[in-house]
C-alpha positions in Angstrom: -35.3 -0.7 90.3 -37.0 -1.9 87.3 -37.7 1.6 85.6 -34.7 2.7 86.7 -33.3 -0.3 84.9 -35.9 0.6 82.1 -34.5 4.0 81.6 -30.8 3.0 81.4 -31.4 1.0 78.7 -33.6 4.1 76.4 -30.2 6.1 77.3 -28.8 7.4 73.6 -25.2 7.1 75.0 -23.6 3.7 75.8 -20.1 4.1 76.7 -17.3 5.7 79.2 -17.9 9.0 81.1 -15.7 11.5 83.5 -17.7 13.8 85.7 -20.9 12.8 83.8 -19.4 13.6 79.9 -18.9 11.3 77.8 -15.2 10.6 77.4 -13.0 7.8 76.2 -14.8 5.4 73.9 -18.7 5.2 73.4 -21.7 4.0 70.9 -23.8 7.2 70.8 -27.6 7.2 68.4 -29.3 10.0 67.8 -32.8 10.9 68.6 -34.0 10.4 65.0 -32.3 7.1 64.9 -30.7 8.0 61.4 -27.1 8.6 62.7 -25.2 6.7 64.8 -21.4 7.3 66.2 -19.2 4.7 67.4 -15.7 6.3 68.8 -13.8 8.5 70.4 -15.0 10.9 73.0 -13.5 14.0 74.5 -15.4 16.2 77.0 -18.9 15.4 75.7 -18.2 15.5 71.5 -16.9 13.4 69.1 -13.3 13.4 68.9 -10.4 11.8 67.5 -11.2 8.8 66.0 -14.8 7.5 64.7 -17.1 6.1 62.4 -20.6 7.4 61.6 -22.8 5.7 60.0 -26.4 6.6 58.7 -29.6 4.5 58.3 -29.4 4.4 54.0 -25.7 2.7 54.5 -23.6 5.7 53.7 -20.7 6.1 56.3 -17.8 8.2 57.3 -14.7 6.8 58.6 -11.8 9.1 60.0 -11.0 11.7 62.1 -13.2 14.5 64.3 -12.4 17.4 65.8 -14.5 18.5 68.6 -17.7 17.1 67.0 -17.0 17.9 63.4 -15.7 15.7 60.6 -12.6 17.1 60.0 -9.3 15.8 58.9 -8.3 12.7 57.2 -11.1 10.2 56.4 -12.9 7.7 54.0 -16.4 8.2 53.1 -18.4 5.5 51.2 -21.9 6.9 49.5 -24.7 4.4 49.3 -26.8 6.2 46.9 -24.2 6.7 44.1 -21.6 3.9 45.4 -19.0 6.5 45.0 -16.0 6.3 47.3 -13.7 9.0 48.6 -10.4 9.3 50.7 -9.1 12.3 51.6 -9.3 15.5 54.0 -12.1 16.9 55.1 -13.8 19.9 57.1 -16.8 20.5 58.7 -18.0 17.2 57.5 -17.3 18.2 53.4 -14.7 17.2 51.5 -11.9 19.8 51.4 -7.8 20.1 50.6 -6.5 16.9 49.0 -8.7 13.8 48.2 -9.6 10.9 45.7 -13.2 9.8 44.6 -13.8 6.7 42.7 -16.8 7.2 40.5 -19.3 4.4 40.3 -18.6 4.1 36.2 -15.0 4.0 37.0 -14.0 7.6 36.6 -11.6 8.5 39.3 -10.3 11.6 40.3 -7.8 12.9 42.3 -6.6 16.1 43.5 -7.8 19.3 44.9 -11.0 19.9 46.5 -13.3 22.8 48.0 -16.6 22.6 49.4 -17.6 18.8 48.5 -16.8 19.8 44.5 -13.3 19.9 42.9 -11.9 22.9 42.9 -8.2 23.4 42.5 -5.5 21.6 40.2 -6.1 17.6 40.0 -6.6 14.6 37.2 -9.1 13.2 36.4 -9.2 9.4 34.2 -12.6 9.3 32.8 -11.2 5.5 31.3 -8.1 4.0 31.3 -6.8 6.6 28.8 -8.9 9.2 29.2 -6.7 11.9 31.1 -7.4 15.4 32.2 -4.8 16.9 34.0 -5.4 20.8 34.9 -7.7 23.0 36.6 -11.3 22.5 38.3 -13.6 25.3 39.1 -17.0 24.6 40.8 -16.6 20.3 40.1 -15.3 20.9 36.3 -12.6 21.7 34.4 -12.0 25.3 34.1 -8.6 26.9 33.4 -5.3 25.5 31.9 -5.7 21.5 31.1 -5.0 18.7 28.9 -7.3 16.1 27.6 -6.5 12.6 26.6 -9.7 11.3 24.5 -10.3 7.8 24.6 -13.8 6.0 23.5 -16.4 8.8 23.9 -16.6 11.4 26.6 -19.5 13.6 26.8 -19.5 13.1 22.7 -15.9 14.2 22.1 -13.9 12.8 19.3 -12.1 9.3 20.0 -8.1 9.7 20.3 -7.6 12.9 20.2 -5.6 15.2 22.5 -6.4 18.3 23.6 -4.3 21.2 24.8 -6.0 24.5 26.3 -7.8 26.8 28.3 -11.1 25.6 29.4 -14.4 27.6 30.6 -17.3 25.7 32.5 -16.0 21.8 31.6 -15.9 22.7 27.6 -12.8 24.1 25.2 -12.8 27.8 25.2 -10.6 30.0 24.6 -6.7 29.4 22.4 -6.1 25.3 22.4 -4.6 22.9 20.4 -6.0 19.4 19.2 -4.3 16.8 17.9 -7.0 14.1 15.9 -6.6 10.9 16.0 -6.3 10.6 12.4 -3.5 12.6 12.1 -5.4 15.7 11.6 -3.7 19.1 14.1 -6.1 22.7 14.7 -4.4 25.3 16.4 -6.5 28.2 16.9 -9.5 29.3 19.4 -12.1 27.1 20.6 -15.5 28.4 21.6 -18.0 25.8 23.3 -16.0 23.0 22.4 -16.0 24.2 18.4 -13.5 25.7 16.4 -14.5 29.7 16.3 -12.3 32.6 15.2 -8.6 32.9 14.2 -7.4 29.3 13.9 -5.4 26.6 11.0 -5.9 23.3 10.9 -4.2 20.4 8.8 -6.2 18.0 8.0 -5.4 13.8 8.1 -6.3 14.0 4.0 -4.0 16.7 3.2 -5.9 19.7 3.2 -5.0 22.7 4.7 -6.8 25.9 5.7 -5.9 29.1 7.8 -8.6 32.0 8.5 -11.7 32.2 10.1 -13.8 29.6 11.9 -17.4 29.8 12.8 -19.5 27.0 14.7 -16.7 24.6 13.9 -16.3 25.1 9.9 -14.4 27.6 8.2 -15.8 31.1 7.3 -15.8 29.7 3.5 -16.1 26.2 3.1 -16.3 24.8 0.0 -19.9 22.3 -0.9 -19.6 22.0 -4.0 -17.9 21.3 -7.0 -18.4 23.5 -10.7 -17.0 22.4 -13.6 -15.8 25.4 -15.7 -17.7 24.9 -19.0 -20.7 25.0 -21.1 -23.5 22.9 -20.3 -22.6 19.9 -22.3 -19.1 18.9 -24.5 -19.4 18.2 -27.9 -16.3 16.3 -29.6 -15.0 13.7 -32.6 -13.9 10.8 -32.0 -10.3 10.4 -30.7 -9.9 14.1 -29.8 -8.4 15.1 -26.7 -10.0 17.8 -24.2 -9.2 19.0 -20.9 -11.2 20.0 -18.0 -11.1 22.4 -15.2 -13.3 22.8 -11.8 -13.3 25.4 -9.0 -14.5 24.2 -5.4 -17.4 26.9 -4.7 -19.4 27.5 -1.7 -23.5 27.9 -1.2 -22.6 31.6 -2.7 -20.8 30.1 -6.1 -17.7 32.0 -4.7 -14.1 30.1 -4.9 -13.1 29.0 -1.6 -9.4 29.0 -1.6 -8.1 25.8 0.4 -5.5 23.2 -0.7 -5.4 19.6 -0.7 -9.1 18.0 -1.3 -8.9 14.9 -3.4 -11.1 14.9 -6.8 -12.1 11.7 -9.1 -12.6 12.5 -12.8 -14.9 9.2 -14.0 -16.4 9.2 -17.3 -19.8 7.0 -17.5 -22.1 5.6 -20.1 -25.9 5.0 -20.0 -26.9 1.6 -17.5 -29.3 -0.4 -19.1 -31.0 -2.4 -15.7 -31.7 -6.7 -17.0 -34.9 -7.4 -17.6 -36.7 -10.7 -17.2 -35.2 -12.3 -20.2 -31.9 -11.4 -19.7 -28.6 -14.1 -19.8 -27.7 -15.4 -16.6 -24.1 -13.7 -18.0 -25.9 -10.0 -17.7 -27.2 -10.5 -14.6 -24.0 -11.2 -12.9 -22.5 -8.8 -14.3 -25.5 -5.9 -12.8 -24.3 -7.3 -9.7 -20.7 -5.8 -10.7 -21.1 -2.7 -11.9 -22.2 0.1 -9.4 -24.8 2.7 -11.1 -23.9 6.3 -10.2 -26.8 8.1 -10.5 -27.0 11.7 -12.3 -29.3 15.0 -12.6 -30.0 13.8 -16.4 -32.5 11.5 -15.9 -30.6 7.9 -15.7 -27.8 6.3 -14.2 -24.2 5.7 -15.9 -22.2 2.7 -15.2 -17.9 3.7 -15.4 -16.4 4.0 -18.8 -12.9 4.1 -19.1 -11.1 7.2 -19.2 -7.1 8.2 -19.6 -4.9 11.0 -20.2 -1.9 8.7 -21.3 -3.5 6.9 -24.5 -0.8 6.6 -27.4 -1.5 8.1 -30.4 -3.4 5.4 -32.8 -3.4 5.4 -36.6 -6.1 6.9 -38.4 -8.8 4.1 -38.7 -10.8 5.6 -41.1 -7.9 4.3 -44.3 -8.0 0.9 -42.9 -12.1 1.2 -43.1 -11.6 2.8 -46.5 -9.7 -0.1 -47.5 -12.3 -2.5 -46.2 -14.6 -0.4 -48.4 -12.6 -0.2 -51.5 -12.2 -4.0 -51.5 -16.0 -4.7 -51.0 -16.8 -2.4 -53.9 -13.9 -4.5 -55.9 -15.4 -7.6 -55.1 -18.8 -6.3 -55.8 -18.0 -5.1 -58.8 -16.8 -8.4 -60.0 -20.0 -9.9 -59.2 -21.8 -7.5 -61.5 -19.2 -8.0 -64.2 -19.8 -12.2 -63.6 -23.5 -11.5 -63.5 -23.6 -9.2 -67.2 -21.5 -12.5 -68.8 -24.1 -14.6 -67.4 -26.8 -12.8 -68.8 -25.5 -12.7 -72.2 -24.9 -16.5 -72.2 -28.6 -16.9 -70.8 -29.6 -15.2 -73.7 -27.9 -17.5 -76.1 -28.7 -20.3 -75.0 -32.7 -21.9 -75.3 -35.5 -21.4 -72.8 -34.9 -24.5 -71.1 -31.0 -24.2 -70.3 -31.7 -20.6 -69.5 -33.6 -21.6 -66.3 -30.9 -23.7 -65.5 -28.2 -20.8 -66.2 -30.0 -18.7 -63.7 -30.3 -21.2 -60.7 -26.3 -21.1 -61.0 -25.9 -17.5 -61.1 -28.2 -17.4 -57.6 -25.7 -20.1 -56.2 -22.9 -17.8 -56.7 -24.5 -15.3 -55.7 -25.5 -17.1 -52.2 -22.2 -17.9 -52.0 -20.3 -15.0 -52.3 -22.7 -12.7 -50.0 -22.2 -14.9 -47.5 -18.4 -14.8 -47.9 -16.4 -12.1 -45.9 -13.3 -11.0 -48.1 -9.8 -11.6 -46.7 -8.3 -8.6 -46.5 -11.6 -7.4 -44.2 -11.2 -10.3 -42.2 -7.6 -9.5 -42.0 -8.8 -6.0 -40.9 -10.7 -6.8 -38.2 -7.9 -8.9 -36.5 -5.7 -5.8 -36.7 -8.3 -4.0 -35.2 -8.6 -6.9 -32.0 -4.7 -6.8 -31.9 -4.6 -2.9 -32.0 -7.2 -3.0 -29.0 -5.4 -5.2 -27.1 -2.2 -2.7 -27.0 -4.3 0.2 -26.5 -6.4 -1.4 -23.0 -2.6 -2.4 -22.1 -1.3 1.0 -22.3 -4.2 3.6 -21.1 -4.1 3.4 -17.6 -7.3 5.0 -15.6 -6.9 9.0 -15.2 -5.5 9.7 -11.5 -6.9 11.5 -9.1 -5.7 15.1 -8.8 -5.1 17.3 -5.7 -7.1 20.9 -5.4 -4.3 24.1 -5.2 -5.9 27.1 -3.9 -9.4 25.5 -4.6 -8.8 24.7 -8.6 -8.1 21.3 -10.5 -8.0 20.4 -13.7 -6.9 17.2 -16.0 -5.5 17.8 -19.2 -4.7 15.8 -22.3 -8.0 13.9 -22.1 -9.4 10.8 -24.2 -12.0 8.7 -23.7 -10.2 5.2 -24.0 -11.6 2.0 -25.7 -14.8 -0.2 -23.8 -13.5 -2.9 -22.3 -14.1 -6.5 -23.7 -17.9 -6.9 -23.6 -18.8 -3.9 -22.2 -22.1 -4.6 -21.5 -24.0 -1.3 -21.9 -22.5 -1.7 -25.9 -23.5 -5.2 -25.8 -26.8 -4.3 -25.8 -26.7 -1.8 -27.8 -24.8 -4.0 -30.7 -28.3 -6.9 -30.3 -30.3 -4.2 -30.7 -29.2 -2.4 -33.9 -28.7 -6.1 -35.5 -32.3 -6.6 -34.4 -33.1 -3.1 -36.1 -31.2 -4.3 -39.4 -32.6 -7.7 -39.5 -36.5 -6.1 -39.5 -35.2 -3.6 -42.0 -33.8 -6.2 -44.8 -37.0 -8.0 -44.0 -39.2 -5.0 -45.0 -36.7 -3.8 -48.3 -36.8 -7.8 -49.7 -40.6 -7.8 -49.6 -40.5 -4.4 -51.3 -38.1 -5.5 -54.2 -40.0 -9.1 -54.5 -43.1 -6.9 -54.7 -41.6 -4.9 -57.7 -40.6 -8.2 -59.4 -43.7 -9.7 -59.0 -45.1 -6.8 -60.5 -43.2 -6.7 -63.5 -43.4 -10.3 -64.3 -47.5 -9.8 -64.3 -47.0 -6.2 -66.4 -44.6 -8.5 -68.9 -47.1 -11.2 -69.0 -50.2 -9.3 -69.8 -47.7 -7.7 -72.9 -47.1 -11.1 -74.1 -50.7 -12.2 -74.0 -51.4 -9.4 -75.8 -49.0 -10.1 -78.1 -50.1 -13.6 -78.8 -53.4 -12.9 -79.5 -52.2 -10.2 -81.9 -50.5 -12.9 -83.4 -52.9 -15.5 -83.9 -55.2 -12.8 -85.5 -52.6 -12.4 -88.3 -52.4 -16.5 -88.6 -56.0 -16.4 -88.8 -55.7 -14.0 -91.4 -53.4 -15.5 -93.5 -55.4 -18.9 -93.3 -58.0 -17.5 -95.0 -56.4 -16.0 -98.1 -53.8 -18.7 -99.0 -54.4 -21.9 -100.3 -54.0 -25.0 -98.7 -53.3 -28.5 -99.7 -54.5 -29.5 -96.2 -56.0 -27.0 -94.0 -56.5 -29.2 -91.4 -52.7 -29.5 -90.6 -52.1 -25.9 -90.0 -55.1 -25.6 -87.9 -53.5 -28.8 -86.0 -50.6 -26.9 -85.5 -51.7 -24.0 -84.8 -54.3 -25.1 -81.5 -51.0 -26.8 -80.0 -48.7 -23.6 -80.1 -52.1 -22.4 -78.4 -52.3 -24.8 -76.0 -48.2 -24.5 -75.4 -48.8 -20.5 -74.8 -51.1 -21.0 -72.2 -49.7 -23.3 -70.2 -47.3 -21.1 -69.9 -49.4 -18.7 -69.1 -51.0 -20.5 -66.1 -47.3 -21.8 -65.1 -46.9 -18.2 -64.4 -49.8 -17.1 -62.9 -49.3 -20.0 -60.5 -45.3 -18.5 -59.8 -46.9 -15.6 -59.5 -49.0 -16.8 -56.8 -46.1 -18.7 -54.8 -43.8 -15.8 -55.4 -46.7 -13.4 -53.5 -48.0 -15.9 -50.4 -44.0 -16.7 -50.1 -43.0 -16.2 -46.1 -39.8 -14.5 -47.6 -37.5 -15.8 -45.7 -34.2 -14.8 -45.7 -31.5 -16.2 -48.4 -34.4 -17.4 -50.8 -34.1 -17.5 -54.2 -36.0 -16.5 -57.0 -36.0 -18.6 -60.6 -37.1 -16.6 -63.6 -38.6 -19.1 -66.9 -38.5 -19.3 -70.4 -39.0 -15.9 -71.7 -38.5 -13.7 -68.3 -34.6 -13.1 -69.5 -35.8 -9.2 -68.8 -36.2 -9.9 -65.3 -32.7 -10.7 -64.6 -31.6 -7.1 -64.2 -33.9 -7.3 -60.8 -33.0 -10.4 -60.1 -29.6 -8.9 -59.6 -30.4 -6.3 -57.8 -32.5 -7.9 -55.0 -28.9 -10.4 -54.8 -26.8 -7.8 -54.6 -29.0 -5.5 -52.1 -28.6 -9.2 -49.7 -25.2 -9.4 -50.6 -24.9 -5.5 -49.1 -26.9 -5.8 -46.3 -24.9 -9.0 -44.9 -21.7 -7.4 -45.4 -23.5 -4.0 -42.7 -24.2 -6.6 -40.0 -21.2 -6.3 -38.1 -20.1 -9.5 -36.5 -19.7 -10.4 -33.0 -15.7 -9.6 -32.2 -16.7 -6.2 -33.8 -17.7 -5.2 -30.2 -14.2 -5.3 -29.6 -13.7 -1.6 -30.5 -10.4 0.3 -30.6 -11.8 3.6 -30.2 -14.9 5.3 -28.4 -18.0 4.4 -29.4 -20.0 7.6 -30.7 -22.8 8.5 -28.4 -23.7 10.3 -25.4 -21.4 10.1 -22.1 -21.2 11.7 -18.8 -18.4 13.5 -17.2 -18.6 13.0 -13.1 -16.1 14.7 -11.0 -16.5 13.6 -7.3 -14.9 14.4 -3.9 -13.2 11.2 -2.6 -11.1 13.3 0.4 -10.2 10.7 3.0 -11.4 11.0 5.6 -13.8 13.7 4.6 -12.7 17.2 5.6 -14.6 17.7 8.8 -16.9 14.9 8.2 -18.8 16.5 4.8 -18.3 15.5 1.6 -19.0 18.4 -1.7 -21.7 17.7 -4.1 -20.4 15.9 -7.1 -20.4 17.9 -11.2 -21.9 16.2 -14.3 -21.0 17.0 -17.7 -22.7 15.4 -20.5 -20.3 15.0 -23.6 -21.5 14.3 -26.9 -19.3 11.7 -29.0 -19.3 11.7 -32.7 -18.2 9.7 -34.9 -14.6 11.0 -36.6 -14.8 12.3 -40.3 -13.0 10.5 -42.8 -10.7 12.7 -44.4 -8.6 9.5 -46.8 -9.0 9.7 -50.8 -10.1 6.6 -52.0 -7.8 4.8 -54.9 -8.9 4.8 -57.6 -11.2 1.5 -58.8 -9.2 -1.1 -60.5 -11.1 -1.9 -64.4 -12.2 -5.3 -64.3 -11.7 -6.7 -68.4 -15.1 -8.2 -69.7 
């Protein structure tokens, strides 16, 4: 009884029986103890309803038919935690069914074989929708695709409309961007190839041939049609013209791609001593770097600029009155000099200390009318940056652009490249005065110590003949005349030495600038150079141009840089073309104005 007992309880089948088959319900494991069936039985097999369930945890719920899995059913797999509802045959999933994915992805519809096969939609996210065809588990055939986030590394948004081949766009489609943008053409591995047109989001448009998902001829650069660099005056207008090229320098004809004309001077980078002013002002500006060996910062440029007056009369003005007031200087200085030579060596020195104080004065004087010049200039400015608006972008047609009517428009208020260049030409003009005055102090000294060795010479020639003459008259009293004539003598040289020791001063003198130089008794011949070292100062201070002069109402002559640049938004296809230079030389304008004729100043 006990291995009987034994053996009944090692029996696979546990459950009810007719005529020694299992029939009715019954727990049946298999011999490898990795199925097991709990359900119905009908003569022997597995019928109706059941549930089988294997050792890893996947299971299959639903209805058998004579010992297969066919019918309706629910099938849960443990390795991939996928879950699918749905008919089945022969144990696979066939006909009608749903499968939730284990990333969320759920698909329903048609099925053959365990894959999909058959019409049926599948939502890859909450918006991601295919709805068309399967072949062999992927889309094949007729469909349409819902893009949302990224599926196997397709664009975000878009919508697709088309034949597919092997679970990729092949074959006529239509896809509708995200940002607007709509290709209607063929589609080979999931790229635009062949016959096909798209509009693009940023306004370009392009029909013909595709290949590898760009057109046959697509522009990559951009060639501006002229020589290598631009030579103009200043206040002249120009125009320029560019062609959007491919790798072949052949014209790609497409409409619609933005272009940015900029105009850029040279960037100066601070250095260690700059202003804290300059420095926050690096951090503003944006260097655009260019083929020509440095980087420009933006300049201004407009084609709207008014027409201005012709500086150069109100400069000629400015000049004509200098050379007025100059001129009266010279005429005060001759009147001076007669009066100096008048009066007696004492009151001469005297005489010339004044004529240096009027000549320190009025050097360091700035006439009205110039001054009165300058804040036309500053006023004039001030309308012209209020009425030249920036150049606008321009729109390609058939792959040319071009911008017309052309002037560089006056720097904005302290520009800072111009800045610089304004401290360093002062700096340039202050060492240069430095070098002339000790040049023309030089000359004077020299001809003060030429006009004292004459005069020495002279007075020795002089006191030969007293000597002379001494010795052939008579004399009541000799003794007076040779009293009188050791003091004139000893009067001749100290004056001598007094000028030896001027001499001396005048040479070891740090020659600063605004110093004066006093001429003594006797040196009335030196006033001539006198005069002309004051009037060289007076000249020079009346170059240095004074700070509000940066305040420009026209270009500054020099060397720019035309930049035309691609700003297409978005980019056409993701790519951007390669940016033009142009370098443009800027002189300054010629002064074509007569000059009035010089007023006579009565002596």
């Amino acid at each position: 009884m006990a291995d009987f007992a034994k053996e009944r309880r090692k029996e696979p089948y546990l459950g009810e029986k007719v005529n020694y088959l299992r029939n009715g319900y019954g727990t049946y494991v298999y011999e490898n103890q990795f199925f097991r069936y709990d359900g119905e039985w009908v003569d022997g097999k597995k019928h109706g309803h059941g549930k089988l369930l294997m050792k890893d945890g996947t299971f299959y719920e639903g209805q058998f038919t004579k010992g297969e899995i066919t019918g309706s059913g629910y099938k849960y797999f443990a390795t991939s935690n996928a879950k699918y509802t749905g008919e089945f045959l022969c144990g696979e999933m066939h006909g009608n069914g749903m499968m939730a994915y284990k990333d969320g992805s759920v698909y329903k519809g048609q099925w053959q074989k365990n894959r999909r096969q058959g019409f049926g939609t599948l939502w890859t996210q909450k918006k991601s929708i295919y709805e068309g065809t399967f072949y062999e588990d992927m889309r094949d055939g007729e469909g349409k695709q819902n893009y949302d986030g990224s599926y196997q590394k397709l664009s975000n948004g878009d919508k697709y409309e088309g034949h597919w081949i092997q679970d990729k766009r092949n074959g006529q489609g239509h896809l509708w961007c995200a940002d607007g943008s709509h290709y209607e053409g063929n589609f080979v591995n999931d790229l635009f190839h062949g016959e096909g047109k798209i509009s693009h989001a940023s306004g370009i448009y392009y029909r013909g041939l595709w290949l590898n998902g760009f057109p046959e001829k697509m522009a990559t650069k951009i060639v501006i049609l002229c020589e290598s660099s631009l030579v103009l005056q200043q206040g002249q207008l120009f125009s320029i013209h560019v062609e959007c090229r491919n790798d072949d320098d052949e014209l790609v004809i497409e409409h619609g791609r933005e272009l940015q004309l900029l105009a850029g001077f040279k960037y100066t980078p601070p250095v260690e001593s700059s202003s804290f002013f300059d420095m926050i002002e690096d951090f503003k500006e944006q260097p655009i770097h260019t083929p020509f060996g440095y980087d420009v910062v933006p300049y201004p440029i407009s084609d709207q600029l008014p027409e201005l007056e012709d500086t150069t009369k109100i400069d000629e003005e400015a000049e004509d009155n200098s050379a007025e007031n100059q001129d009266t200087d010279e005429v005060r200085l001759s009147e001076s000099a007669k009066e100096l030579q008048e009066t007696e060596s004492r009151e001469t020195v005297e005489e010339v200390k004044k004529v240096d104080s009027i000549i320190s004065d009025e050097s360091n004087k700035l006439p009205e009318q110039v001054t009165e010049t300058v804040r036309e200039k500053e006023t004039k400015f001030e309308e012209v940056s209020q009425m030249a608006p920036q150049v606008q972008n321009k729109v390609t047609t058939n792959g040319i652009c071009e911008w017309l009517n052309l002037q560089l428009a006056p720097p904005p208020p302290m520009y800072r490249p111009f800045v610089i260049l304004k401290r360093e030409e002062e700096a340039k003009k202050t060492k240069k005065l430095s070098k002339e005055k000790i040049e023309i102090m030089k000359e004077i000294t020299d001809e003060m110590a030429t006009q004292e060795r004459t005069e020495s010479v002279n007075l020795m020639e002089d006191e030969e003949e007293e000597d002379s003459e001494l010795k052939t008259l008579p004399f009541e009293n000799p003794e007076n005349y040779h009293n009188e004539s050791s003091s004139s003598i000893q009067d001749s040289d100290d004056i001598t030495n007094n000028r030896l020791q001027k001499e001396d001063s005048i040479k070891n003198n740090d020659l600063q600038e605004g110093d004066n130089v006093f001429i003594e008794e006797g040196d009335e011949s030196n006033l001539g150079s006198h005069h002309s070292l004051a009037s060289k100062e007076k000249k020079s201070s009346q170059q240095i141009v004074p700070e509000k002069e940066i305040y420009e109402t026209i270009a500054r002559p020099g060397e720019y840089v035309l930049i035309v640049r691609e700003v297409t938004n978005p980019p056409f296809l993701g790519k951007t073309m390669q940016p033009a230079f142009l370098l443009l030389q800027l002189n300054q304008k010629k002064k074509t104005v007569t000059k009035k004729p010089k007023k006579k100043t009565s002596k």
